[in-house]
C-alpha positions in Angstrom: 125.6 129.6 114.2 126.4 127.9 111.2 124.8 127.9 107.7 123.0 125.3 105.9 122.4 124.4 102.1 120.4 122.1 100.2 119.1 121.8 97.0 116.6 119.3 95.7 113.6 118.0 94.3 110.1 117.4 95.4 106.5 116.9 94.5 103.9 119.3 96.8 102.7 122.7 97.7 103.9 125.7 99.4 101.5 126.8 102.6 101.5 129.5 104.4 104.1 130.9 106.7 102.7 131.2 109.5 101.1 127.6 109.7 101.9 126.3 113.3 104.7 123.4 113.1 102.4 121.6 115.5 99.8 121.9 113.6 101.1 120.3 110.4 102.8 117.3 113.0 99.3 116.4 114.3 98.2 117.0 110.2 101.1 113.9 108.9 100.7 112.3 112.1 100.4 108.2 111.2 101.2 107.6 108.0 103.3 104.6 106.7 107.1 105.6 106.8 107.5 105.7 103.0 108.8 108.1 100.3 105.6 109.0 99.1 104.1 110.1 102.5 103.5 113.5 103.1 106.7 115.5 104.8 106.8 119.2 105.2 110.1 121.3 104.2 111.0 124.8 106.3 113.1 126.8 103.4 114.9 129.3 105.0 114.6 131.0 108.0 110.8 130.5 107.5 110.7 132.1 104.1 108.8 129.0 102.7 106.7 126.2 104.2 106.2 123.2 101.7 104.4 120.0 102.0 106.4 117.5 100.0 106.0 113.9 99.2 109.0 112.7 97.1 111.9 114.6 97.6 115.5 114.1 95.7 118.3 115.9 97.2 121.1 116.9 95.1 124.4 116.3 96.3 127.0 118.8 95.9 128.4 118.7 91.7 125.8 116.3 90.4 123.3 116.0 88.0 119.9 115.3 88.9 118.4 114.8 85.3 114.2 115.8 85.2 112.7 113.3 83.0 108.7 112.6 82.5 109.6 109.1 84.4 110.2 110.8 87.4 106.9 109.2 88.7 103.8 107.1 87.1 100.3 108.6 86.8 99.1 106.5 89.4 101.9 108.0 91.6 101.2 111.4 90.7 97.3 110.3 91.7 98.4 109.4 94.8 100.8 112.2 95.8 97.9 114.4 94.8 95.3 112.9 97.2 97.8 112.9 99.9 98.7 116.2 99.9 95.2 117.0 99.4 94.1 115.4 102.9 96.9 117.4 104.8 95.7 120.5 103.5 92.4 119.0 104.9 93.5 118.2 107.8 95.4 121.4 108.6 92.1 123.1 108.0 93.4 125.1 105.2 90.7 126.5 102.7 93.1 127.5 99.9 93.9 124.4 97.9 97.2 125.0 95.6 97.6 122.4 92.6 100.8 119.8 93.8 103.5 120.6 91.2 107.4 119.4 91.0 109.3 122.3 93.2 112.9 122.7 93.1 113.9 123.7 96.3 116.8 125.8 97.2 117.6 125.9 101.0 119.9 128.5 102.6 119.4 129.1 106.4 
């Protein structure tokens, strides 16, 4: 078995562990293929579950530079809603506030 590892940057909320993987592909289930649609991340070996909607990853010695232009208002609006209507649709009643998650990945 070998190991994998990522690192990167994406808009969304972390869910609970234990949400069924079925579930949340029946929750995304026809959207437009798009950067902004709503994608889930498994972080670790199930340590985290994430909804995402833009996601950077950064390759291996870059710089990924965080600026305030890293999305529009009206994207952020959007990205907000959509994660909003998974969380709806997975029948979830905590609602976290979407927030820009760097992600470290080592399974």
């Amino acid at each position: 078995m070998g190991l994998y590892h990522s690192v990167g940057l994406g808009y969304g909320i972390e869910i609970p562990n234990d949400t069924d993987i079925d579930d949340i592909d029946r929750a995304l289930f026809g959207q437009p293929n798009s950067p902004d649609s709503v994608g889930y991340l498994i972080v670790g070996d199930r340590d985290k579950t994430l909804l995402v909607t833009r996601y950077v990853r950064a390759e291996e010695n870059t710089v990924t530079r965080l600026t305030a232009d890293l999305a529009t208002a009206e994207e952020l609006t959007a990205w907000d809603a959509a994660l909003y209507a998974a969380v709806v649709r997975l029948g979830l009643d905590d609602r976290p506030t979407p927030t820009w998650l760097l992600i470290h990945d080592y399974s």
